[in-house]
C-alpha positions in Angstrom: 265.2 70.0 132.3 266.6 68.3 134.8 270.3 67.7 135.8 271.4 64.9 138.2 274.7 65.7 140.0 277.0 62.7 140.2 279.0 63.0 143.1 282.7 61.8 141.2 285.0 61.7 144.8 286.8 58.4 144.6 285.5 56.7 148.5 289.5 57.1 149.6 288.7 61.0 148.9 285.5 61.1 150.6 287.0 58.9 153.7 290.0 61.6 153.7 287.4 64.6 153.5 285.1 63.4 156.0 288.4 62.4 158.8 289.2 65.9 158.4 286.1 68.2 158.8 285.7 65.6 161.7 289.1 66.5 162.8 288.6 70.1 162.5 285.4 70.3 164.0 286.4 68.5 167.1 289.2 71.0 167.6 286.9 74.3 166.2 284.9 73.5 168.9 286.6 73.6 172.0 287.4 77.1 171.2 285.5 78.5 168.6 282.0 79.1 167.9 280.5 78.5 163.9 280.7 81.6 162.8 283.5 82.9 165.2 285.5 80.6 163.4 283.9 81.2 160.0 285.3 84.8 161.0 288.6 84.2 161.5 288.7 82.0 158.1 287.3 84.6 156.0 284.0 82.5 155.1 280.4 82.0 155.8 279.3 80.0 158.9 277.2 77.4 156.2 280.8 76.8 154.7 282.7 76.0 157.7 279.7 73.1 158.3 280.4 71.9 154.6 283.7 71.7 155.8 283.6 69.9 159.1 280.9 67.5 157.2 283.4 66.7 155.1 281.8 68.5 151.5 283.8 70.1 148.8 285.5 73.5 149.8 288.2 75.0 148.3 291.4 74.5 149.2 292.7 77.4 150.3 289.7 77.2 153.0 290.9 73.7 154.2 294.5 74.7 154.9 293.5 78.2 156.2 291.3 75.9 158.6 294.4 73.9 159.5 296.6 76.7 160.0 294.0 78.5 162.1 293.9 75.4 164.7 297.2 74.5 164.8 296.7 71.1 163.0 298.7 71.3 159.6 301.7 69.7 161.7 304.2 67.9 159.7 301.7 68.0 156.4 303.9 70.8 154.9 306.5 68.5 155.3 305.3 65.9 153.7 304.4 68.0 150.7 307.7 69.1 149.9 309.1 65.4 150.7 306.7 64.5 147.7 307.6 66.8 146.1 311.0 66.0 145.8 310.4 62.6 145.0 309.0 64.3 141.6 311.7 66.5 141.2 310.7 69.0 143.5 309.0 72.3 142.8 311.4 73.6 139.7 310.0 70.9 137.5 306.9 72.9 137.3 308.1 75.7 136.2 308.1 76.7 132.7 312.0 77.2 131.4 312.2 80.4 129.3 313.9 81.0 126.0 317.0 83.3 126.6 316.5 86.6 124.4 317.3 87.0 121.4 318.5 89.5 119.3 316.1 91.3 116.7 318.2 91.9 113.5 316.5 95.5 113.0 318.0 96.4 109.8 315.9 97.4 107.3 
């Protein structure tokens, strides 16, 4: 049997992906090697070119990538401003019931 993978990135993702493993890889390399840099992410060098091609990673690797070159710059920022414009990071939170007392007569 044969399954065909349909890639489901909306072009505006794949633009955005492909901007910033160009991005990264422009930076990587005037200091790093591959797999130097693979190294100081925590990943394998063939993971580090899915990223700078712009292919799905995780994204803890992305923003470990950013952080690593000094390029995540204001985006932190700009999370939380979002953020707040949703109601900030509480609103995901679940509320909890307050306890209750167990009537443990019997």
């Amino acid at each position: 049997m044969i399954i065909k993978v349909i890639n489901m990135r909306s072009e505006q993702a794949t633009k955005m992906a492909q901007k910033l493993g160009d991005l990264i890889r422009q930076h990587r390399t005037l200091h790093y090697t591959q797999s130097t840099f693979a190294k100081m992410i925590g990943v394998s060098r063939s993971t580090v070119q899915k990223l700078e091609q712009g292919d799905v990673v995780k994204s803890d690797i992305l923003f470990e990538a950013l952080v690593v070159l000094n390029l995540q710059g204001s985006l932190l920022d700009e999370i939380n401003e979002l953020a707040a414009d949703v109601g900030g990071y509480n609103a995901r939170q679940r509320k909890r019931n307050s306890p209750q007392e167990i009537n443990d007569d019997f």
